[in-house]
C-alpha positions as CSV (number, residue, x, y, z in Angstrom):
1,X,27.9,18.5,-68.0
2,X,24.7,20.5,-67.9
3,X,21.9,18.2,-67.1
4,X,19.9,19.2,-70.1
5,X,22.4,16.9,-72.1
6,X,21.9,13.5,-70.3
7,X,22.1,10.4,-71.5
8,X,19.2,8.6,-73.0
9,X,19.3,4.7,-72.7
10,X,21.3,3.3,-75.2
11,X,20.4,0.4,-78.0
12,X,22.0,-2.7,-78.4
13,X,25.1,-2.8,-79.8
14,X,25.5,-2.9,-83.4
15,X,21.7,-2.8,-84.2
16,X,20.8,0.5,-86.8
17,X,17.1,-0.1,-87.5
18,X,16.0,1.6,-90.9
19,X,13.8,4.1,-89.1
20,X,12.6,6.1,-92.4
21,X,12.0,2.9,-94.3
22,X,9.8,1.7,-91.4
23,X,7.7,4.5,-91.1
24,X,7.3,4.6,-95.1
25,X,6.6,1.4,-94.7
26,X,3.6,1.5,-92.1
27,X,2.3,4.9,-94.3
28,X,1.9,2.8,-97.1
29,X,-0.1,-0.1,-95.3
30,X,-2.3,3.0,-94.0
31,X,-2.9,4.5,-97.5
32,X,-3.6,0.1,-98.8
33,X,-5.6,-0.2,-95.7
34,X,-8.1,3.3,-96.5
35,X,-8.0,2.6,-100.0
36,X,-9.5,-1.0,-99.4
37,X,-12.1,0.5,-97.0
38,X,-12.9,3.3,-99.0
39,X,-13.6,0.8,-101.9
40,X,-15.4,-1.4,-100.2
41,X,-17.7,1.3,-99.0
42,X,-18.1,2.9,-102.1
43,X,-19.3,-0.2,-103.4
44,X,-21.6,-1.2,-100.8
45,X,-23.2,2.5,-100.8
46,X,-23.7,2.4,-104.8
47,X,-25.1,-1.5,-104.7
48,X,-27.6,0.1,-101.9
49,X,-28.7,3.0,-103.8
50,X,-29.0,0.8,-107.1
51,X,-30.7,-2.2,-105.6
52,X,-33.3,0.1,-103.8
53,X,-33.8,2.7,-105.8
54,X,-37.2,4.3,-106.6
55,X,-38.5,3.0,-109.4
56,X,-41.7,4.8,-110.0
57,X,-43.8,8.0,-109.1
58,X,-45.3,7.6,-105.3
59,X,-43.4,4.2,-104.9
60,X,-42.7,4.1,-100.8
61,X,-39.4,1.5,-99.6
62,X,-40.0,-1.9,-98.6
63,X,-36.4,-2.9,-97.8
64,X,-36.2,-7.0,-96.6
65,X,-36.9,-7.4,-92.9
66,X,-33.6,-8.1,-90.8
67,X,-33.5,-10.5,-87.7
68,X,-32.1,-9.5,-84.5
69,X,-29.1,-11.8,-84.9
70,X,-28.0,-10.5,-88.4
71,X,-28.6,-6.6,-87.6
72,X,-26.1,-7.3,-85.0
73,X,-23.8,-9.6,-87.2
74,X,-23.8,-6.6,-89.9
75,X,-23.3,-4.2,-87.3
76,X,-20.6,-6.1,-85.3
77,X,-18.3,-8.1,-87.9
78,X,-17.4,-5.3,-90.0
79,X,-16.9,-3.0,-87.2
80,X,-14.1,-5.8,-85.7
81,X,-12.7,-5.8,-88.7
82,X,-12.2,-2.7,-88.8
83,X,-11.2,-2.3,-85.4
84,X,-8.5,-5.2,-85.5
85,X,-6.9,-3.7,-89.0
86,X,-6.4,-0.1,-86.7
87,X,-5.2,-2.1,-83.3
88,X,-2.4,-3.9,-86.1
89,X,-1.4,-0.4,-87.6
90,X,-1.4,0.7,-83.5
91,X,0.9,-1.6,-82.7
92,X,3.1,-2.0,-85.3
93,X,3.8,2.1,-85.2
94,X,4.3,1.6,-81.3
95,X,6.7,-1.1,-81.9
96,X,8.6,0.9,-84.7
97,X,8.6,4.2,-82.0
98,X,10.7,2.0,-79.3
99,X,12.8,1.0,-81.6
100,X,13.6,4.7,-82.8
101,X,13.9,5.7,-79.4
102,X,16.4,3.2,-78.7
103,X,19.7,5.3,-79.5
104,X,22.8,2.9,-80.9
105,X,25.9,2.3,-79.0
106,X,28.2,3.8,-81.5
107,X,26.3,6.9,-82.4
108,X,28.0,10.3,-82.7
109,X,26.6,12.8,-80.3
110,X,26.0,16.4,-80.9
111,X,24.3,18.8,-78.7
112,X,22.4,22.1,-80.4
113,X,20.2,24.8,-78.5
114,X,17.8,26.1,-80.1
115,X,16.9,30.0,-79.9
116,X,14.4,32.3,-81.8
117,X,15.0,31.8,-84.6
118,X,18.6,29.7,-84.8
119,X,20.0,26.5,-84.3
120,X,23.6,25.8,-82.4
121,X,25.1,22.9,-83.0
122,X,28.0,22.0,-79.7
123,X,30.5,19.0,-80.8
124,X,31.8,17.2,-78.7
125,X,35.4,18.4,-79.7
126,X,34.7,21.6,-78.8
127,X,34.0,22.8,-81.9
128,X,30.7,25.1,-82.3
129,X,28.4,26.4,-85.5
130,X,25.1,27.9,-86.3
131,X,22.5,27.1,-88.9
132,X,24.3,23.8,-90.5
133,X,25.5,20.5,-88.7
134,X,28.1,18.9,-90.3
135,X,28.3,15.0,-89.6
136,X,30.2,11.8,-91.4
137,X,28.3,9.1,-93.1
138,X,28.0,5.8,-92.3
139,X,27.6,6.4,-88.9
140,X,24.5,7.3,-86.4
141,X,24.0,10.5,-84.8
142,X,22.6,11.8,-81.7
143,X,21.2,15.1,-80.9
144,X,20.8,16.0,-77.5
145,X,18.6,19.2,-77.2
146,X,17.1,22.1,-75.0
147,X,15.8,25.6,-75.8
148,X,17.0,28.5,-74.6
149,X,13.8,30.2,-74.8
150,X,10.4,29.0,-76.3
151,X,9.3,25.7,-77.5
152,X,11.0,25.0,-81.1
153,X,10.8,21.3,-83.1
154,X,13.3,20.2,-84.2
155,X,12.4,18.3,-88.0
156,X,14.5,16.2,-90.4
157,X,12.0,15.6,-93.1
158,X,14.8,13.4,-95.0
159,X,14.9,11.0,-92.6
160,X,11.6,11.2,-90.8
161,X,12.3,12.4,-87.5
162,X,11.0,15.4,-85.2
163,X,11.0,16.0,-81.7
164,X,10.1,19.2,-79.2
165,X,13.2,20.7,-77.6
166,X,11.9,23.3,-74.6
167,X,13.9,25.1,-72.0
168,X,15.3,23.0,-68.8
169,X,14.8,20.1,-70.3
170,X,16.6,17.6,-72.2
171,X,15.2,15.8,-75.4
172,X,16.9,13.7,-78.1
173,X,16.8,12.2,-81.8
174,X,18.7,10.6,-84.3
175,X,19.2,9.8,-87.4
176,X,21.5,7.4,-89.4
177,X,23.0,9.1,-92.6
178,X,24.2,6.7,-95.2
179,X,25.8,8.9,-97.3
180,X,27.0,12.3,-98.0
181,X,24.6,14.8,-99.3
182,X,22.4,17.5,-97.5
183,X,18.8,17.1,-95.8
184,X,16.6,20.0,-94.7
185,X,16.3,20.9,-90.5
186,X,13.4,23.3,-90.2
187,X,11.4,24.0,-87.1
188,X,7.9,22.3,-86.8
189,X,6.3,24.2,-83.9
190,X,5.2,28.0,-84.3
191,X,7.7,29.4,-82.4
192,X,7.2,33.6,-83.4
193,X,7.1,36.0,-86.0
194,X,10.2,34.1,-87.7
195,X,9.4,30.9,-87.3
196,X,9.4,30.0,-90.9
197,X,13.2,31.4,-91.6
198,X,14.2,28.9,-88.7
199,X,16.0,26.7,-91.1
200,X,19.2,24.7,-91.0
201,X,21.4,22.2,-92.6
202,X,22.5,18.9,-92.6
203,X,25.6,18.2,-94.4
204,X,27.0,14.5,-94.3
205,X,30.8,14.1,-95.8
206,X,32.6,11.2,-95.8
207,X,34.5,10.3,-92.0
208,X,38.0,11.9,-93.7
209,X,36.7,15.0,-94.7
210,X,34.7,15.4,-91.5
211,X,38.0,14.7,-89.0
212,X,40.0,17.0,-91.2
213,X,36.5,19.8,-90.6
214,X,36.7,19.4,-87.2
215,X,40.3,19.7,-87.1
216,X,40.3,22.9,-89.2
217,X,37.9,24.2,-86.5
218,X,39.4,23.8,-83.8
219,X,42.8,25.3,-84.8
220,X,40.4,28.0,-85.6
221,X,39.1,28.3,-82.2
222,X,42.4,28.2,-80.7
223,X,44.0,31.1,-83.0
């Protein structure tokens, strides 16, 4: 097997984390998180500009005196606050990254090359297309993935997943489709002239209709 399409370490058995629901998850404790801080500043700034406002022609500031200790509390506290909210986010993204990374026992592999400005999907059956991966629901897939000639990203909007695939060297994704419908694969890095018509397809069909597919194909192939 060529080495470009080695194995990743697997996940635990049985464990399908809900990647896209995690990382709309953390997005949304980002947007609470900015929209406190923003609020809180906006505030502060307007209090400020209020409370010491000129209030006559010629009048010069005379703000209240701050000690040592407090310049550095007003300086310090927030800024941990702060700091601590970001180091949370951090680590909870990190966290939700291992686990993504961490493909499932049962998952369905497919390999694909990617090529200016294509995509080719390899099955493990044997069975080959171009431009739209077909894959049952209710069951995680893998993508194992090289380039045959620049750097191309591979991008599943749908279900929140992108990775670089470049030549010589293996990368991987996956996904876990639910149920059958169609998601967008486009390419996220510049990759030439034609990089925006590198699009694809993903269908999910249920498991029959997909065994009957692959078995269609491959009595195709061998005609």
């Amino acid at each position: 097997m060529n080495e470009a399409f080695a194995y990743a370490e697997r996940g635990a058995p049985g464990q399908i984390p809900d990647v896209p629901g995690g990382w709309d998850h953390l997005f949304g404790e980002m947007l609470i998180d900015i929209t406190i801080i923003g609020i809180l500043f906006t505030v502060i700034t307007v209090y400020l500009l209020i409370r010491y406002r000129r209030r006559e022609q010629g009048q010069e500031g005379n703000p209240p005196r701050l000690t040592t200790a407090a310049a550095i509390g007003w300086a310090i506290i927030p800024a941990f606050i702060f700091m601590a909210d970001d180091f949370y986010l951090a680590a909870e993204g990190w966290t939700l990254f291992n686990e993504y990374r961490r493909v499932p026992e049962n998952a369905y592999e497919v390999k694909v090359e990617g090529s200016m400005w294509s995509w080719h999907f390899i099955y493990p059956e044997g069975v080959e297309s171009f431009g739209e991966l077909r894959v049952p629901a209710g069951t995680p897939v893998v993508v194992r993935m090289t380039s045959k000639d620049v750097v191309h990203s591979f991008f599943i909007p749908d279900f929140r997943v992108k990775q670089d695939m470049m030549p010589g060297r293996m990368t991987y994704l996956w996904f876990y489709p639910k149920a059958p419908g169609e998601h967008l694969i486009t390419c996220a890095e510049y990759c030439g002239l034609m990089h925006s018509g590198m699009k694809g397809m993903i269908k999910v069909v249920s498991q029959d209709e997909f065994n009957n597919w692959i078995e269609t194909e491959k009595k195709n192939n061998n005609t």
